[in-house]
C-alpha positions as a Markdown table, in Angstrom:
| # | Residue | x | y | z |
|---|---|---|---|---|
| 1 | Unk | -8.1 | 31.2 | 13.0 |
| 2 | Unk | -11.1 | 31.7 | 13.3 |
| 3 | Unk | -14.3 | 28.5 | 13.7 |
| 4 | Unk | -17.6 | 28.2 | 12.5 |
| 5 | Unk | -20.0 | 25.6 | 11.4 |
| 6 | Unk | -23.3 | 27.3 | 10.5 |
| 7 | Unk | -24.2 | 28.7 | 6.6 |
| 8 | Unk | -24.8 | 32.7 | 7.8 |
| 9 | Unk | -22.0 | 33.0 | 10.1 |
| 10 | Unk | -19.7 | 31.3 | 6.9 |
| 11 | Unk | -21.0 | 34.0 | 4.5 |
| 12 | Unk | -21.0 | 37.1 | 6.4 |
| 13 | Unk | -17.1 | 36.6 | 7.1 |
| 14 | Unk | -16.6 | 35.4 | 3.3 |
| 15 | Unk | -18.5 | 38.2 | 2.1 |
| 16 | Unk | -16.5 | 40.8 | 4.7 |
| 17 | Unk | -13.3 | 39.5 | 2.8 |
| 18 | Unk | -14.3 | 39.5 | -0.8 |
| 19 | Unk | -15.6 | 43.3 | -0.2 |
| 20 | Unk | -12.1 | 44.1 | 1.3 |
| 21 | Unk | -10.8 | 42.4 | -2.0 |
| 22 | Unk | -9.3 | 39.3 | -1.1 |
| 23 | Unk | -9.0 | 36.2 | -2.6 |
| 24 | Unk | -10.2 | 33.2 | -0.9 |
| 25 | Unk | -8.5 | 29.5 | -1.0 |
| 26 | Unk | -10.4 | 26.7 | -0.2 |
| 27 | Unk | -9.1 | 23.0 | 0.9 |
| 28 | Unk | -12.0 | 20.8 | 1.3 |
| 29 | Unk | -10.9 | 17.6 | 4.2 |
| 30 | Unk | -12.4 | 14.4 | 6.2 |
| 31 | Unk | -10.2 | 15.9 | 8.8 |
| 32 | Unk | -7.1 | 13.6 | 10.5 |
| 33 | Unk | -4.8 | 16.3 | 9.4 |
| 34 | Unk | -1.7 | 15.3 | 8.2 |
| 35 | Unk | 1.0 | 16.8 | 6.4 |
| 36 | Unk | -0.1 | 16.2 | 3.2 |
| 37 | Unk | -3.0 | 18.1 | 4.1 |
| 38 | Unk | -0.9 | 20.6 | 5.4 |
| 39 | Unk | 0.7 | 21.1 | 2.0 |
| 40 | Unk | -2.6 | 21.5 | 0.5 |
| 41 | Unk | -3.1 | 24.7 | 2.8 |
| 42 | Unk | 0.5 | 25.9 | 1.5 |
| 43 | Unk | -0.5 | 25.8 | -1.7 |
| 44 | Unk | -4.0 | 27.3 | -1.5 |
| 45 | Unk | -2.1 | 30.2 | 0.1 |
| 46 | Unk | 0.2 | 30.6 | -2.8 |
| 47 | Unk | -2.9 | 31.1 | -5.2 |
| 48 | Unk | -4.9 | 33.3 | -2.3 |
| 49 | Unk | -4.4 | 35.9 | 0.4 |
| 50 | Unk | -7.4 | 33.9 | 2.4 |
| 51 | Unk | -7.5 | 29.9 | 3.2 |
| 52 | Unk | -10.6 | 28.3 | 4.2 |
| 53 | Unk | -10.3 | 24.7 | 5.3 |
| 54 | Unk | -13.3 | 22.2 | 5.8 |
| 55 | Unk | -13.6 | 19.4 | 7.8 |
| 56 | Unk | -16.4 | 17.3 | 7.6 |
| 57 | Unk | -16.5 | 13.8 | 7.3 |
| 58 | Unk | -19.3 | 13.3 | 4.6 |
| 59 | Unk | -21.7 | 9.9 | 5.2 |
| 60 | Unk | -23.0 | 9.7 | 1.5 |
| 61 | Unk | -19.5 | 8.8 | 0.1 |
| 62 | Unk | -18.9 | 5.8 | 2.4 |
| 63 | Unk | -20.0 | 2.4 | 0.7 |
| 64 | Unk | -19.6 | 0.3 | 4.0 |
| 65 | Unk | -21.4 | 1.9 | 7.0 |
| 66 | Unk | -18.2 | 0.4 | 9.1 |
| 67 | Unk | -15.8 | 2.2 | 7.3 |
| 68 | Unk | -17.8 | 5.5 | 8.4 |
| 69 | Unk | -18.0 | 4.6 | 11.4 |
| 70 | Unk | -14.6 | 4.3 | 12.3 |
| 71 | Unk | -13.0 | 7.1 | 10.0 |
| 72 | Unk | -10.5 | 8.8 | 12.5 |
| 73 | Unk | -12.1 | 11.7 | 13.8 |
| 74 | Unk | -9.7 | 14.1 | 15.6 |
| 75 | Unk | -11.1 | 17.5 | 15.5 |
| 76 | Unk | -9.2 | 19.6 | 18.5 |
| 77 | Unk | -5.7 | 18.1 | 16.7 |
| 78 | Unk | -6.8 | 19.1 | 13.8 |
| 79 | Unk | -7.8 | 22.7 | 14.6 |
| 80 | Unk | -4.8 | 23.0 | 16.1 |
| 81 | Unk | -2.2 | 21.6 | 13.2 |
| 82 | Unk | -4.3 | 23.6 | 10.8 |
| 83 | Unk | -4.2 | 27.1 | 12.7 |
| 84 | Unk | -0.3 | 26.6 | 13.2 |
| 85 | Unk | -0.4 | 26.6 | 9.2 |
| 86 | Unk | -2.1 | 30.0 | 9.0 |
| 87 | Unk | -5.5 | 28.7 | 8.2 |
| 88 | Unk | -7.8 | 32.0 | 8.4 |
| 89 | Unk | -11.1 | 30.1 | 8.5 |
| 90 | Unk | -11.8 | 26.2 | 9.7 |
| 91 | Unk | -15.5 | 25.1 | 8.5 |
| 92 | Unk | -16.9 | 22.2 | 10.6 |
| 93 | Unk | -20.0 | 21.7 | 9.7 |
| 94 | Unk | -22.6 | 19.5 | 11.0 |
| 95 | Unk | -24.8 | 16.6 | 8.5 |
| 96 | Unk | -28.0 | 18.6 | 8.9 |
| 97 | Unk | -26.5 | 21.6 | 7.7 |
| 98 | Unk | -24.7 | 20.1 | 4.4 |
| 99 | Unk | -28.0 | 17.7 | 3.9 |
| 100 | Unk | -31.0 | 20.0 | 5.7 |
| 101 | Unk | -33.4 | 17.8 | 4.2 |
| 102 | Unk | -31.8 | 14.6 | 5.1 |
| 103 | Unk | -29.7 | 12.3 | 4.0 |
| 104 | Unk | -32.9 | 10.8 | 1.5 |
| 105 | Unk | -31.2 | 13.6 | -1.0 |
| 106 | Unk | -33.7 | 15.5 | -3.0 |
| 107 | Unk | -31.3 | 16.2 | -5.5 |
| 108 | Unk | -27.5 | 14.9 | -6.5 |
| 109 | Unk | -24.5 | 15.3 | -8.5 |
| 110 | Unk | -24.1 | 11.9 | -10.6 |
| 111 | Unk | -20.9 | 11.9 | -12.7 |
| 112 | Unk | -20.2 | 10.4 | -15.5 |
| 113 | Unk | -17.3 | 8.9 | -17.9 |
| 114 | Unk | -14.1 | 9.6 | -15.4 |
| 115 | Unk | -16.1 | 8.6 | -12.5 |
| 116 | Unk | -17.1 | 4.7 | -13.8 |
| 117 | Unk | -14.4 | 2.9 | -14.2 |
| 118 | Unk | -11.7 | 1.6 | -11.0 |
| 119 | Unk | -12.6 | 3.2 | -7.7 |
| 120 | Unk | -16.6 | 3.0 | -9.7 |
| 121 | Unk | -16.3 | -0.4 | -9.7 |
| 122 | Unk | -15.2 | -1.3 | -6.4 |
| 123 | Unk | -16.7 | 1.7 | -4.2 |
| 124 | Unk | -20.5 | 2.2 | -5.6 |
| 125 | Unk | -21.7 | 5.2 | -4.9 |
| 126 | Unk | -19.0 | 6.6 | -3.7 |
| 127 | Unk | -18.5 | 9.2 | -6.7 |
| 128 | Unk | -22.1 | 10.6 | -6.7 |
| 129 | Unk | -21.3 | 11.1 | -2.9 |
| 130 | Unk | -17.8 | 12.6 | -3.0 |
| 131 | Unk | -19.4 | 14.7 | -6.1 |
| 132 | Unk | -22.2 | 16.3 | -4.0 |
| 133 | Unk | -20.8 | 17.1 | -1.4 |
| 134 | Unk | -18.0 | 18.7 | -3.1 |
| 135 | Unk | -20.7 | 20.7 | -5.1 |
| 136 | Unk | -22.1 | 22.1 | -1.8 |
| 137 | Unk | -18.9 | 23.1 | -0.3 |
| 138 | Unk | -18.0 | 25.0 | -3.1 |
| 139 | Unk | -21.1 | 26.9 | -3.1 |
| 140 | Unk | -21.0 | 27.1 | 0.4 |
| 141 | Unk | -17.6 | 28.8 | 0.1 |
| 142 | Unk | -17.6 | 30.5 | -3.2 |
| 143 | Unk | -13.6 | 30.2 | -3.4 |
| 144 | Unk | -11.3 | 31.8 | -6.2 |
| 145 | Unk | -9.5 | 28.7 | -6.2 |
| 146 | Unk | -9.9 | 24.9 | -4.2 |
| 147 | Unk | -6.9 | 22.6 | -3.8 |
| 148 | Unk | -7.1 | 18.5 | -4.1 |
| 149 | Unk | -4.3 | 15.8 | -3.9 |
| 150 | Unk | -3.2 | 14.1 | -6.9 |
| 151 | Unk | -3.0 | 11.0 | -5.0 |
| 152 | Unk | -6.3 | 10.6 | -5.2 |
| 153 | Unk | -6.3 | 10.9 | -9.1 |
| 154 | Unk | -9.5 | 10.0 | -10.2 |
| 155 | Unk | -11.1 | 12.1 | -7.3 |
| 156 | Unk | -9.3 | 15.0 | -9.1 |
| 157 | Unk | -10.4 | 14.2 | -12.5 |
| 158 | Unk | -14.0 | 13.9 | -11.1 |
| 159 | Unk | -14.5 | 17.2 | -9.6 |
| 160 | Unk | -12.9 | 19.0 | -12.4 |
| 161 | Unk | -15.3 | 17.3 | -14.7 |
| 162 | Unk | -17.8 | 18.1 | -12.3 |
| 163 | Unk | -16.8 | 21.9 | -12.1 |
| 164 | Unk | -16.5 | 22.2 | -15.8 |
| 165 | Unk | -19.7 | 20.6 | -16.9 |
| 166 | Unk | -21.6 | 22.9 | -13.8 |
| 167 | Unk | -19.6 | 26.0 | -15.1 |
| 168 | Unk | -18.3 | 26.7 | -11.5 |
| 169 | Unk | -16.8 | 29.8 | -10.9 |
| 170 | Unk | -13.8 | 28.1 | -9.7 |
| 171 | Unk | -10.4 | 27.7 | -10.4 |
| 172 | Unk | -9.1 | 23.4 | -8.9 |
| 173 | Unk | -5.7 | 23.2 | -8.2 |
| 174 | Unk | -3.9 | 20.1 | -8.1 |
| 175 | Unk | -1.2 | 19.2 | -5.7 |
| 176 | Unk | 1.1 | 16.0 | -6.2 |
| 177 | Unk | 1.0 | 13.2 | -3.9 |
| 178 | Unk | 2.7 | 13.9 | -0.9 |
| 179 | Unk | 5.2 | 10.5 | 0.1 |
| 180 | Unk | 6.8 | 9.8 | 3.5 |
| 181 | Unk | 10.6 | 9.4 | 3.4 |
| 182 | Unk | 9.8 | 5.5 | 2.0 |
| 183 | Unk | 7.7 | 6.2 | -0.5 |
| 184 | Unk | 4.2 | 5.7 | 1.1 |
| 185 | Unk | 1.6 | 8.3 | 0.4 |
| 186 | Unk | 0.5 | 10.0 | 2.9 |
| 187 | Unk | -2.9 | 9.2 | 3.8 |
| 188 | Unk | -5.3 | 8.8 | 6.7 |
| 189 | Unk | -5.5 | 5.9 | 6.3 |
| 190 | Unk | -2.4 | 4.4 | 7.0 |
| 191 | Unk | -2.8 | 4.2 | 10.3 |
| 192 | Unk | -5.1 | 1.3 | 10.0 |
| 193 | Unk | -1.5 | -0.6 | 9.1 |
| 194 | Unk | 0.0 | -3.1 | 11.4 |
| 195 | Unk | 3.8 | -2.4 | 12.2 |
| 196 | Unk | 4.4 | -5.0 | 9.9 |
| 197 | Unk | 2.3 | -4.2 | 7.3 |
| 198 | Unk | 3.5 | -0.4 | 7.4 |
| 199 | Unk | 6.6 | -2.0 | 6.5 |
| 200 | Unk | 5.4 | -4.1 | 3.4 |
| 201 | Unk | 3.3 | -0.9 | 2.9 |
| 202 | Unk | 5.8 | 1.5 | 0.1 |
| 203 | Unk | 5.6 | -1.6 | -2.0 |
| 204 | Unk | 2.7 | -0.8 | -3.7 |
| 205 | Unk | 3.9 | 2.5 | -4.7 |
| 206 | Unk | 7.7 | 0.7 | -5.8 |
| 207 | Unk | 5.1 | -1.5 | -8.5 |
| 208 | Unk | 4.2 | 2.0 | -9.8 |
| 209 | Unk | 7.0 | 2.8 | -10.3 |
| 210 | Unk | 8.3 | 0.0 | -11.9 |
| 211 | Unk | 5.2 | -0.1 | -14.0 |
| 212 | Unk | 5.1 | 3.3 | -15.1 |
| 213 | Unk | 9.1 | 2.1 | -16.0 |
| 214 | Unk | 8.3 | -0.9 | -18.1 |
| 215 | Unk | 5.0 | 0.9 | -20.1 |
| 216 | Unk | 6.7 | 3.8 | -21.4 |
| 217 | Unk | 7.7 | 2.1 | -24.0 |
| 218 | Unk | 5.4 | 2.7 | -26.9 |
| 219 | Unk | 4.9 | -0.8 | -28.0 |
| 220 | Unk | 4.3 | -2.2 | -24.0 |
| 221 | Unk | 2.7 | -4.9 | -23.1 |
| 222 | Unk | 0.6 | -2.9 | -20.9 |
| 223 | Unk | -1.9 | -6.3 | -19.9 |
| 224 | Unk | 1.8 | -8.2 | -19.1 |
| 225 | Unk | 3.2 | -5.8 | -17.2 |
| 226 | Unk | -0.6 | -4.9 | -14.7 |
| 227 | Unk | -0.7 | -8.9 | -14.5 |
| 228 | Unk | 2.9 | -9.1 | -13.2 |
| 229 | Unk | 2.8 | -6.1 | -11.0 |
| 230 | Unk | -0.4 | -7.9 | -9.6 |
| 231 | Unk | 0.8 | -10.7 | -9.1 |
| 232 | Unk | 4.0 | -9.5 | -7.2 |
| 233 | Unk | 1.7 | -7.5 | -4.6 |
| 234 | Unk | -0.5 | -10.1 | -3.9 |
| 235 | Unk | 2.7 | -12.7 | -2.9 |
| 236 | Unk | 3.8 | -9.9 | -0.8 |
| 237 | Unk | 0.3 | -9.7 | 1.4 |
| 238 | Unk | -1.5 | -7.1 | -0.4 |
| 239 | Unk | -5.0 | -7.8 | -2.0 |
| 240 | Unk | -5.4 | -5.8 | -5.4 |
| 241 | Unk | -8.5 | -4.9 | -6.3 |
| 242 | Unk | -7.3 | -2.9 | -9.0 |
| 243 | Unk | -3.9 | -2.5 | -11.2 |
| 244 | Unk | -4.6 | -1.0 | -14.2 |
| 245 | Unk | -2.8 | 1.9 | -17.5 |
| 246 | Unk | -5.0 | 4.6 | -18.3 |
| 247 | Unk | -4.8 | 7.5 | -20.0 |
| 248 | Unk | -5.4 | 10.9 | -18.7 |
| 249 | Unk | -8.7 | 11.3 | -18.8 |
| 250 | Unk | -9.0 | 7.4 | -17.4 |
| 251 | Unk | -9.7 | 6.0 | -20.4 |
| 252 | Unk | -7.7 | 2.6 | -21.7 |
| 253 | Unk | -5.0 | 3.7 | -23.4 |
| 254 | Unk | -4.8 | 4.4 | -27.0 |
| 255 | Unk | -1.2 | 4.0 | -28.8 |
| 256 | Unk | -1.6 | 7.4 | -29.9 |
| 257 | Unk | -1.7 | 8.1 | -26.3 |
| 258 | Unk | 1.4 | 9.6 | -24.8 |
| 259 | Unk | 0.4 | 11.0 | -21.7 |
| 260 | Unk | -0.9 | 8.1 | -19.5 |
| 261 | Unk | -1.2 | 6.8 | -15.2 |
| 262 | Unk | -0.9 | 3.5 | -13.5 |
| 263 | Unk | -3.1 | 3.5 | -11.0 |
| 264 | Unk | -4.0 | 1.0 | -8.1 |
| 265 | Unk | -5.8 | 0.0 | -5.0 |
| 266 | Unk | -5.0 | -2.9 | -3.0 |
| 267 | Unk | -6.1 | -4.3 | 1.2 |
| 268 | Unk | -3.5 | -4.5 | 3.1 |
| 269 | Unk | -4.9 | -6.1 | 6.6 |
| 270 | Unk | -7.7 | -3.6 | 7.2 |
| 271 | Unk | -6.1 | -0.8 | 5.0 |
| 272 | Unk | -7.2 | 0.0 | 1.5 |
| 273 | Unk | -4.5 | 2.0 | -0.1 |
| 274 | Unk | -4.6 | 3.8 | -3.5 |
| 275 | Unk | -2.0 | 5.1 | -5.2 |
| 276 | Unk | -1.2 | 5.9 | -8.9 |
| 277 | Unk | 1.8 | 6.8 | -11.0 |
| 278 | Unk | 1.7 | 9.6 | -14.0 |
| 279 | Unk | 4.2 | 9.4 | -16.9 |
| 280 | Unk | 5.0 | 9.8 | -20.3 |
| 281 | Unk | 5.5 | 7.1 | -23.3 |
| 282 | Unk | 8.8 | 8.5 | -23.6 |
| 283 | Unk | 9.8 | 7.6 | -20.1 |
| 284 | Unk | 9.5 | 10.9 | -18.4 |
| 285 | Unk | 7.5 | 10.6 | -15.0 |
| 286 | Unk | 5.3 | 13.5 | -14.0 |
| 287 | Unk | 1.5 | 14.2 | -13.8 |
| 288 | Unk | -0.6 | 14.1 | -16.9 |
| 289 | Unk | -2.2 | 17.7 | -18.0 |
């Protein structure tokens, strides 16, 4: 595998492969590799005979400058879990080179409709950033194809609005939510949990479920059922911040709507977990096209 972190070293291997007619996979990360990132790799190699992965942990999609701060940075792990995967190419770049005129931007992706409402609300900011950043990676890279996590729904829904509206030469490939043997999605953050609370933890993902259960119904009480859910996490130690249907372009549901997603984000001691549920009026479960 081989490591850079500089724009010209980046292109002059990218361009090597695209003139020896390969295709190129790209998994954009924060780092902390864990196996769901792994399985993102997996799958960028199914759709490519080349995977670039980046890590960089990106400071304009942080709301809280603490959070930033202590975002697990494990770098040397990381190369090494993502190498043992087949990784062909690890980007690390630095801040100054994916914002070389500062972090007082110049210019920025601002999304729109799918980006407003839940994680909008609560995380200010944090689109435009995730947004731009994304933007520059993918021109950085130039990919065939890039690879994101359904778990992170609305992150998903954003860039491919984002990609569409910028006419992006660029195929986005969604993966769905990787669990642990309980349930839990796999994320970096979990290990911010408490032994305790890692237990309590898979709970939010069993309200999902059981919510994604009760709405198919096409006359639900979709209101009834978010309040109850709600209410159920936050006797059980969680802190919801959000616990809501939408549809799947994250609009409130329409009747008419058969596709829809539960989605939700909730504290647990220092952890903030997010976590959704796709499923069908007719009571099939599965991701929303």
């Amino acid at each position: 595998m081989r490591r850079v972190s500089d724009a010209a070293t980046l292109r002059a291997q990218l361009d090597a492969w695209r003139a020896a007619g390969e295709r190129i996979g790209f998994v954009p990360t924060m780092g902390n590799i864990h196996e769901g990132h792994l399985r993102l790799v997996d799958a960028a190699r199914q759709h490519a005979t080349r995977v670039v992965v980046s890590v960089f942990v990106n400071p304009t999609q942080f709301d809280r400058a603490d959070d930033f701060e202590r975002y697990p940075r494990t770098l040397d792990a990381d190369a090494a879990a993502l190498a043992g995967r087949g990784v062909d190419l690890l980007l690390t770049p630095t801040v100054d080179v994916m914002y070389p005129d500062g972090l007082d931007l110049a210019a920025h992706i601002e999304p729109t409709h799918s980006a407003q409402p839940l994680e909008g609300e609560f995380r200010p900011g944090h689109f435009r950033g995730m947004a731009t950043v994304v933007t520059k990676l993918l021109n950085l890279v130039q990919p065939h194809s890039a690879v994101f996590g359904e778990k992170d729904y609305q992150q998903l829904a954003v860039v491919r609005a984002v990609v569409r509206e910028l006419l992006l030469p660029v195929e986005i490939i969604g993966l769905p939510t990787v669990r642990e043997p309980d349930g839990l999605a796999m994320s970096s953050r979990n290990q911010y949990l408490t032994l305790a609370e890692r237990a309590v933890a898979p709970r939010l993902y069993s309200a999902l479920q059981a919510a994604a259960r009760d709405g198919a119904a096409p006359d639900a009480p979709l209101a009834v059922i978010e309040a109850g859910q709600t209410k159920l996490l936050n006797d059980a130690g969680f802190r919801v911040e959000y616990f809501q249907f939408r549809d799947a372009q994250l609009r409130p549901p329409a009747p008419a709507d058969r596709q829809r997603v539960v989605l939700a984000a909730a504290w647990l001691g220092k952890a903030r977990l997010i976590d959704n549920q796709p499923f069908d009026v007719t009571g099939g479960q599965g991701a929303p096209r």
